[in-house]
C-alpha positions as semicolon CSV with decimal commas, in nm:
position;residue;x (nm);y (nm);z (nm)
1;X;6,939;-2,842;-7,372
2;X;7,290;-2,956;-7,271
3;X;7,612;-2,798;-7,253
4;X;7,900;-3,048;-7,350
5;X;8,247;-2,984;-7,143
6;X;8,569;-3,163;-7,139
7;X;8,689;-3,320;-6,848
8;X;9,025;-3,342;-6,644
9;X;9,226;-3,626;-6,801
10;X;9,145;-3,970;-6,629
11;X;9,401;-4,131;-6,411
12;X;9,240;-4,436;-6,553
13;X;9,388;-4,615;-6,873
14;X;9,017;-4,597;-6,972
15;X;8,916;-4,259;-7,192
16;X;8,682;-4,083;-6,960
17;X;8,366;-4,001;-7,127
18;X;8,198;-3,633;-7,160
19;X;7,981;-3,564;-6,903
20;X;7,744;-3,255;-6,964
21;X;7,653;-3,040;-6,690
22;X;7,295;-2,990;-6,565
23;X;7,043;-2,837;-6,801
24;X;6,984;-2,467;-6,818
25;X;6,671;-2,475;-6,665
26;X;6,557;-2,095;-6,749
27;X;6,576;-2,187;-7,121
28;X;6,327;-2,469;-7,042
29;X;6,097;-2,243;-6,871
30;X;6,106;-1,966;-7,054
31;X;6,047;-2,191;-7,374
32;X;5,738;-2,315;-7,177
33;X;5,623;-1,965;-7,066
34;X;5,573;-1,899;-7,447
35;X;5,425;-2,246;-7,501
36;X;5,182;-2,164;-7,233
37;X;5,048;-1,834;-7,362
38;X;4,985;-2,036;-7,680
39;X;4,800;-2,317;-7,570
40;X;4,622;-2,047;-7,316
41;X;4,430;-1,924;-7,656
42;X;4,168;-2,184;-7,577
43;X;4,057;-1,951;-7,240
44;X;3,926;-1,731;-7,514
45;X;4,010;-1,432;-7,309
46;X;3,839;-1,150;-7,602
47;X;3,520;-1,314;-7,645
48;X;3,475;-1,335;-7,255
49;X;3,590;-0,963;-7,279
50;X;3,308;-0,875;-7,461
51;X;3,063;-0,988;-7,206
52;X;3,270;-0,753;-6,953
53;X;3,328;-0,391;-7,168
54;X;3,329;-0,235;-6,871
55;X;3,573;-0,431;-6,661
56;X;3,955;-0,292;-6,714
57;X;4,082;-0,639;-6,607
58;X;3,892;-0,829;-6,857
59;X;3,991;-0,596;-7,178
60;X;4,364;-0,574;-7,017
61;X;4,395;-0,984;-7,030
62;X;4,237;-0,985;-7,390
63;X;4,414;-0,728;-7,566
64;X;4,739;-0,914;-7,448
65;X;4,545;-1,249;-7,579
66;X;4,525;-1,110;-7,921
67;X;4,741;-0,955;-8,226
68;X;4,738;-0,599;-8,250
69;X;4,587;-0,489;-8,568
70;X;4,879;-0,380;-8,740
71;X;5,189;-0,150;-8,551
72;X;5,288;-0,198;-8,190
73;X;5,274;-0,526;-7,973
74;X;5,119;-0,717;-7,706
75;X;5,215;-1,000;-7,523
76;X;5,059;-1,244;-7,750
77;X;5,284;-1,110;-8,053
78;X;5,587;-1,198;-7,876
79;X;5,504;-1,587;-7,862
80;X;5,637;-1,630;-8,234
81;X;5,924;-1,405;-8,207
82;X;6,012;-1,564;-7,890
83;X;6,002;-1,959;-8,026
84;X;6,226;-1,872;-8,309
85;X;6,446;-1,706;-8,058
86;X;6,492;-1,990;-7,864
87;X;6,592;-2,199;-8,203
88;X;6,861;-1,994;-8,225
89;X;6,960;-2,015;-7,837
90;X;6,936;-2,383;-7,836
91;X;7,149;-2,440;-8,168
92;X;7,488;-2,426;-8,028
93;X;7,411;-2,670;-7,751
94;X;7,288;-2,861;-8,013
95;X;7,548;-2,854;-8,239
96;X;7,834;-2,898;-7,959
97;X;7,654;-3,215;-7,844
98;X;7,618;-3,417;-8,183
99;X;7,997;-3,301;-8,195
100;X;8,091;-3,495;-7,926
101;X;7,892;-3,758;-8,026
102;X;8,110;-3,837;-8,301
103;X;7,874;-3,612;-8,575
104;X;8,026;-3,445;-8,842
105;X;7,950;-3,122;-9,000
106;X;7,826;-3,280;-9,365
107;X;7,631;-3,527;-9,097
108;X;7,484;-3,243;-8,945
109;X;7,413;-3,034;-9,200
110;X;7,173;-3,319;-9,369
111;X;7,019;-3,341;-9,058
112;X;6,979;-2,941;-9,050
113;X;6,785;-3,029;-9,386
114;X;6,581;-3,256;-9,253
115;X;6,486;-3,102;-8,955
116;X;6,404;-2,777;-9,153
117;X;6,165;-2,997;-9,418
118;X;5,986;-3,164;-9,163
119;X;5,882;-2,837;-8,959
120;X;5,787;-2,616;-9,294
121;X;5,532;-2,983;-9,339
122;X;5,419;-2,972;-8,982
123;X;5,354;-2,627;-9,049
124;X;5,210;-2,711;-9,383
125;X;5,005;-3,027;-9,229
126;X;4,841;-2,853;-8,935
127;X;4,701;-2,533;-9,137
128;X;4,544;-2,828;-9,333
129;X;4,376;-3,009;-9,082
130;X;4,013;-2,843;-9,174
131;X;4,078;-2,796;-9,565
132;X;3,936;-2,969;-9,837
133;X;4,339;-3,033;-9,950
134;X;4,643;-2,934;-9,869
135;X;4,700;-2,564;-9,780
136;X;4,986;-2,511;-9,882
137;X;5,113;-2,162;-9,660
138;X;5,436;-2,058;-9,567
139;X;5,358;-1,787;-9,311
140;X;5,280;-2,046;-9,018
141;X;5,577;-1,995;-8,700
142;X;5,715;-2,389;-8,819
143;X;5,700;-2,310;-9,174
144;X;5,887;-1,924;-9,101
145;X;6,140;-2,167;-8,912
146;X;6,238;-2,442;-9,155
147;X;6,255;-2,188;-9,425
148;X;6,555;-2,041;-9,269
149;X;6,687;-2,317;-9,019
150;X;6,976;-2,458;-9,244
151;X;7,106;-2,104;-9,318
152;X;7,112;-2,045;-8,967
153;X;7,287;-2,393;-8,864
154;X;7,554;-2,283;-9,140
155;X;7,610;-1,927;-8,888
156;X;7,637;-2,153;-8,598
157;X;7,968;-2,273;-8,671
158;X;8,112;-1,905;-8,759
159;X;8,225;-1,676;-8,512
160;X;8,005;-1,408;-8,362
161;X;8,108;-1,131;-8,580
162;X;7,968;-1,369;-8,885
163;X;7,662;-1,392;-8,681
164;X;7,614;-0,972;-8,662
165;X;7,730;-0,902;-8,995
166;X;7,446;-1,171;-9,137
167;X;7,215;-0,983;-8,956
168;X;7,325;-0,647;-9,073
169;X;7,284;-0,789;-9,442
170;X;6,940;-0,923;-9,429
171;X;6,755;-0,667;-9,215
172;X;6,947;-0,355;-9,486
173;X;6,889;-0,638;-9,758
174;X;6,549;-0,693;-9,662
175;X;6,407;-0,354;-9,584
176;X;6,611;-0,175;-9,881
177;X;6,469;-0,467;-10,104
178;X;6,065;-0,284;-9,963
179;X;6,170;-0,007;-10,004
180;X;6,266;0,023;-10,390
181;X;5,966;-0,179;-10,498
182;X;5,696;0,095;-10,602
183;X;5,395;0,092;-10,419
184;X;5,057;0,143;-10,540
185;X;4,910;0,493;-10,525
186;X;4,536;0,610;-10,407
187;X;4,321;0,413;-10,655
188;X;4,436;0,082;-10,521
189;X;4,160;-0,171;-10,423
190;X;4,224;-0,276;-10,117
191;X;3,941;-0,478;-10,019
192;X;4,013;-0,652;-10,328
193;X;4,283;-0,753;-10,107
194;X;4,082;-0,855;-9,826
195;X;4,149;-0,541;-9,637
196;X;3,899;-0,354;-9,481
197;X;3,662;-0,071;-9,585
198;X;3,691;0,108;-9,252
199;X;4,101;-0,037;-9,190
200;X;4,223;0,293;-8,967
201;X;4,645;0,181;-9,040
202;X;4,721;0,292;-9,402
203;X;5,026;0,456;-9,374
204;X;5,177;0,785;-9,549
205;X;5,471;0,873;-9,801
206;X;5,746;0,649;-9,747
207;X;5,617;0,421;-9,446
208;X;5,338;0,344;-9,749
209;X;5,598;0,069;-9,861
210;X;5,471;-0,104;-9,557
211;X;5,084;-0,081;-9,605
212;X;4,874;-0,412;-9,542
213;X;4,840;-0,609;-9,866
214;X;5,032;-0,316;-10,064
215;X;5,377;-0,453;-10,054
216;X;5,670;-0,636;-10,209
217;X;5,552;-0,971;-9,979
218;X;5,241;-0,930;-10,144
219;X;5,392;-0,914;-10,487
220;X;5,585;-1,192;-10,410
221;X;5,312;-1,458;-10,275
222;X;5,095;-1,344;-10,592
223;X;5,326;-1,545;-10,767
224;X;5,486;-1,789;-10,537
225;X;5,145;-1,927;-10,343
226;X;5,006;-1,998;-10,727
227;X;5,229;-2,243;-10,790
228;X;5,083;-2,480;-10,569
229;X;4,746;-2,684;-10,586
230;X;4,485;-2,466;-10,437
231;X;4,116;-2,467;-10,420
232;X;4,099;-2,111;-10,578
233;X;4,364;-1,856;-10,689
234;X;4,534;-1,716;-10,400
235;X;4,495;-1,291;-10,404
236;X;4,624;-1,223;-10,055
237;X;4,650;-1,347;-9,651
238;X;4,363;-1,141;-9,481
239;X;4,584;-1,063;-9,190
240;X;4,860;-0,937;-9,409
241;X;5,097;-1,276;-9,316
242;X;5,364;-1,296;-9,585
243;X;5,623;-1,595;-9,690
244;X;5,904;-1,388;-9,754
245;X;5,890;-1,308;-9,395
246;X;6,105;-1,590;-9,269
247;X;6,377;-1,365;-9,409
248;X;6,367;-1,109;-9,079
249;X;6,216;-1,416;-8,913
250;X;6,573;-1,579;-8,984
251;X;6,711;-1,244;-8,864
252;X;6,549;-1,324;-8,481
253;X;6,688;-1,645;-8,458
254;X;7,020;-1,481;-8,512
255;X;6,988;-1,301;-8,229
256;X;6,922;-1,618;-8,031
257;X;7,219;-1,792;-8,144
258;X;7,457;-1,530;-8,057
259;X;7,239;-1,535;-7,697
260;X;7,312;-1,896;-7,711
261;X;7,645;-1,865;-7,790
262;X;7,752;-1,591;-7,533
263;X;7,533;-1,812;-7,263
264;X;7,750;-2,120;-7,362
265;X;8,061;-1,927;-7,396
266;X;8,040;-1,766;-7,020
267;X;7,885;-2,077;-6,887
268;X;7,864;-2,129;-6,569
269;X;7,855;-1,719;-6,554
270;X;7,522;-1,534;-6,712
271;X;7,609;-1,284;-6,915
272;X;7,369;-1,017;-6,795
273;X;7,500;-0,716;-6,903
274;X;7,514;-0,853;-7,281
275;X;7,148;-0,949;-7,250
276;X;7,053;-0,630;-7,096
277;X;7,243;-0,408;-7,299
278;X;7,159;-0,574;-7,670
279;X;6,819;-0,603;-7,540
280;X;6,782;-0,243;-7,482
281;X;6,930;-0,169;-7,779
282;X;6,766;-0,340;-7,998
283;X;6,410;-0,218;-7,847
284;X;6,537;0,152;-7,900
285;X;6,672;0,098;-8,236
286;X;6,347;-0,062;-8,337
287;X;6,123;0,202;-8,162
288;X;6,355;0,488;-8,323
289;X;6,309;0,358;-8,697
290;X;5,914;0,299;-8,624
291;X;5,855;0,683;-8,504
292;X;6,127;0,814;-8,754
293;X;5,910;0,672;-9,051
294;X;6,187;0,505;-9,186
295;X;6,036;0,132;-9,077
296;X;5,720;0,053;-8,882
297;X;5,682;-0,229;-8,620
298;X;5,470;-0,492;-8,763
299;X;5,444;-0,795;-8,611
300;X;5,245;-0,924;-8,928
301;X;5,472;-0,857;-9,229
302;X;5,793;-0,928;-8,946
303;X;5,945;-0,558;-9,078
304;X;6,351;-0,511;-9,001
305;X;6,225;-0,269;-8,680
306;X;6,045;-0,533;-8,564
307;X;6,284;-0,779;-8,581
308;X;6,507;-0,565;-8,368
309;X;6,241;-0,429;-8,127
310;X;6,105;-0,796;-8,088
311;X;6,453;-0,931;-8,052
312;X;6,519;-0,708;-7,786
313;X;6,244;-0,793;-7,602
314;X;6,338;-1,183;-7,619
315;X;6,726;-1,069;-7,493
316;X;6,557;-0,907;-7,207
317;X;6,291;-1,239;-7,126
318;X;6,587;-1,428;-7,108
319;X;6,771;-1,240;-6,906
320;X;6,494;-1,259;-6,673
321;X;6,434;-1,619;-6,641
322;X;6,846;-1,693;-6,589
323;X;6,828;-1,405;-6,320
324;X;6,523;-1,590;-6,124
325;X;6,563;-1,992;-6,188
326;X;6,960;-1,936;-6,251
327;X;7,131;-1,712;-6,085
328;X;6,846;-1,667;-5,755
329;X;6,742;-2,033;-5,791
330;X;6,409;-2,021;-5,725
331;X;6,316;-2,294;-5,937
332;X;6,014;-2,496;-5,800
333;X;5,768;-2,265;-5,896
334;X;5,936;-2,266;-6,288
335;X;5,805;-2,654;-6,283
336;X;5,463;-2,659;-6,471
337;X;5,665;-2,408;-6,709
338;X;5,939;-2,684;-6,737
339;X;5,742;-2,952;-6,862
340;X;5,606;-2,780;-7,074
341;X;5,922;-2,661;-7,229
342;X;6,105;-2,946;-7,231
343;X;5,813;-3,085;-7,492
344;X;5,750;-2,794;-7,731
345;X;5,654;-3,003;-8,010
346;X;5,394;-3,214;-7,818
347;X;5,245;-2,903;-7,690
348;X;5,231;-2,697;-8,011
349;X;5,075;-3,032;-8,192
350;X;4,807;-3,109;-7,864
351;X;4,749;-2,742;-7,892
352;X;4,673;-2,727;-8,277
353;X;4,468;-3,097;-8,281
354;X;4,300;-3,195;-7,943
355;X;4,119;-2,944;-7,846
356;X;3,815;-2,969;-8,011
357;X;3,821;-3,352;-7,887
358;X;3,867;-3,253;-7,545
359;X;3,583;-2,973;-7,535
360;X;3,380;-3,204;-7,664
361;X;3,475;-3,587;-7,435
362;X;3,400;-3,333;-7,141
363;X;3,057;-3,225;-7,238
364;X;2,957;-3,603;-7,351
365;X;3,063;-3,696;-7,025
366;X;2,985;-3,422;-6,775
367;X;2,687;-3,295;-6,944
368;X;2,628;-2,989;-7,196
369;X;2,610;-2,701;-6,949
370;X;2,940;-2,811;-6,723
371;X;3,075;-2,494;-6,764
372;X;2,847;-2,322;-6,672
373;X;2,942;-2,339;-6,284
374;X;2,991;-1,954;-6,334
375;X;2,714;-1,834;-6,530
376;X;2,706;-1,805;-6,887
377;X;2,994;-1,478;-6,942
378;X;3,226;-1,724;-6,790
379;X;3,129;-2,032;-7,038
380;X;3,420;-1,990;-7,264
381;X;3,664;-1,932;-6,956
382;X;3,605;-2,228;-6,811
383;X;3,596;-2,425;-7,108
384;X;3,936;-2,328;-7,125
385;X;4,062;-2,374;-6,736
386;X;3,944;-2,740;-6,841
387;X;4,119;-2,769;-7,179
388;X;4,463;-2,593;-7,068
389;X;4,480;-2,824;-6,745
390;X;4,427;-3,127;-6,966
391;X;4,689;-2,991;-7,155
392;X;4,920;-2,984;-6,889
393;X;4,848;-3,320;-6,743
394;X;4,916;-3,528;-7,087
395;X;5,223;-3,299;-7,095
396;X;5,313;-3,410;-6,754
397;X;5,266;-3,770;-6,818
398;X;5,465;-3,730;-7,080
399;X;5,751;-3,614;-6,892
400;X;5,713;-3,840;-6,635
401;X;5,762;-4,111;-6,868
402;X;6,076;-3,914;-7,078
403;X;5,864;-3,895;-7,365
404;X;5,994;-3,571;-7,548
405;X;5,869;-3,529;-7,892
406;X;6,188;-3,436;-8,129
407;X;6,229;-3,309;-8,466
């Protein structure tokens, strides 16, 4: 990601060309930090727990591997927020550099288009990889993305106060909109809807508007996901994953492009105490409307409070990496994070297709029981030491070479 700047007026009868200053580095590796705890899903970290109850260490690592149930957050629910953050952050670099290039804003807006289409079919293509046809879901982080990437290029070339008040409209839109639509009362079925006998998260009065598989999102796909082709009528997303959550989805990457812009904006200064302070705020607001009742934080159905709790959480990420690679410059050990980062794409696709291949070229080639160095609790852990640093190497080569994968 490049900042564009105009230089001092040439002496020389020759225009002097842009030249952009060196790449914000922290973006890179904090965009490979969340990259990394995705592709680190192959170390399998909760079944390995199992074969360790008793070990604190063990259940500490998975629990952070995994999605909470339903309210609350672990480190693993912040990858998604985090990579549509980083849209936003990245978008008015973007935009200022295809400016410069001689772009134009109907150019780039067909581009936006594009861009958006061809991650909601990524998206689309890779939840189809083991179907009999095409799966056609719109819950998956690409999809979320491209559904609201063009409204969010339009924001980029408003002012700030644009940025907030778009914000303000869809997270009041969006939870006012859930909260007017009647919810179901005590006789509903809901393992009809794929949830659990024994599910321990039904909420209460008016946080009910927010129950798993009881809600406006699920109204909606009941409609919208039967329009397509499918193998059998779609009744409901067993984890409670919604379309109509790229809405608050488009909400977080907001938040990044006003990051973005302020970073730009005070460039070559970080602007720490905007990162700290929205990031703060946004966790409290988010944590005050979960415990008030008025909105749970659920990760799953991306609810207003957890747009802003999430968001602030991203703010204050950020403002970590720029503090350590940045403003401290201790960069060196940010490198493995780096190349991942700068090829996001790659690593989600290598992630989401080559696994299986790789698991299975080392035990052809090694023997069945290689991973067994350990015993057998350890299989699946280092199965995945193997996997992730074969990852990283075809990401390195990669970068070695300046191949970077762009949409």
């Amino acid at each position: 990601m490049q900042t564009i700047t105009r230089p001092a007026p040439s002496q020389s009868s020759t225009p002097a060309t842009p030249q952009p200053p060196p790449r914000n580095i922290a973006m890179d590796a904090y965009r490979g930090f969340v990259m990394f705890l995705m592709m680190a899903e192959v170390l399998r970290l909760s079944r390995v727990a199992r074969n360790f109850p008793d070990n604190p260490i063990w259940q500490f690592l998975a629990f952070n591997q995994s999605h909470v149930e339903w309210a609350g957050c672990s480190l693993h629910d912040l990858i998604q927020p985090s990579f549509s953050f980083l849209v936003g952050v990245a978008l008015p670099y973007s935009i200022a550099s295809r400016l410069a290039k001689g772009g134009t804003i109907g150019n780039l807006f067909t581009h936006a288009l594009w861009r958006a289409f061809l991650l909601a079919a990524l998206g689309i293509f890779l939840r189809s990889t083991h179907a009999t046809q095409t799966n056609f879901t719109f819950e998956d982080t690409l999809t979320q993305i491209g559904l609201g990437y063009p409204i969010l290029f339009l924001l980029g070339f408003r002012p700030v106060r644009w940025q907030w008040n778009a914000l303000g409209v869809i997270l009041v839109g969006y939870w006012l909109a859930w909260t007017l639509y009647p919810v179901a009362g005590p006789g509903y079925d809901y393992q009809a809807v794929g949830v659990p006998a024994d599910w321990t998260h039904h909420y209460d009065g008016f946080a009910a508007h927010w129950n798993k598989n009881n809600n406006l999102g699920l109204a909606f796909d009941g409609w919208f996901m039967n329009i397509f082709p499918r193998v059998k009528p779609f009744i409901a997303n067993n984890g409670g994953y919604l379309t109509l959550s790229f809405i608050p989805t488009l909400g977080t990457m907001i938040l990044g492009l006003v990051a973005g812009g302020w970073l730009r904006a005070d460039a070559p200064i970080i602007p720490f105490r905007k990162f700290l302070v929205t990031g703060a705020a946004g966790i409290s607001s988010g944590l005050l409307l979960h415990f008030t009742g008025i909105c749970p934080v659920v990760k799953r159905i991306w609810t207003p409070s957890w747009t802003l709790a999430s968001g602030g959480a991203c703010f204050l990420l950020l403002a970590l990496f720029c503090w350590l690679i940045e403003y401290k410059g201790y960069r060196k050990w940010a490198f493995p994070l780096v190349v991942i980062g700068m090829n996001s794409i790659a690593a989600y696709l290598i992630a989401h297709l080559w696994d299986g291949f790789i698991v299975s070229s080392f035990k052809i080639h090694l023997g069945k029981n290689v991973f067994q160095l350990f015993g057998t609790n350890l299989e699946q852990f280092m199965q995945g030491v193997a996997v992730l640093a074969a990852f990283w190497l075809i990401l390195y080569w990669m970068y070695r070479r300046k191949l970077f994968l762009r949409i």
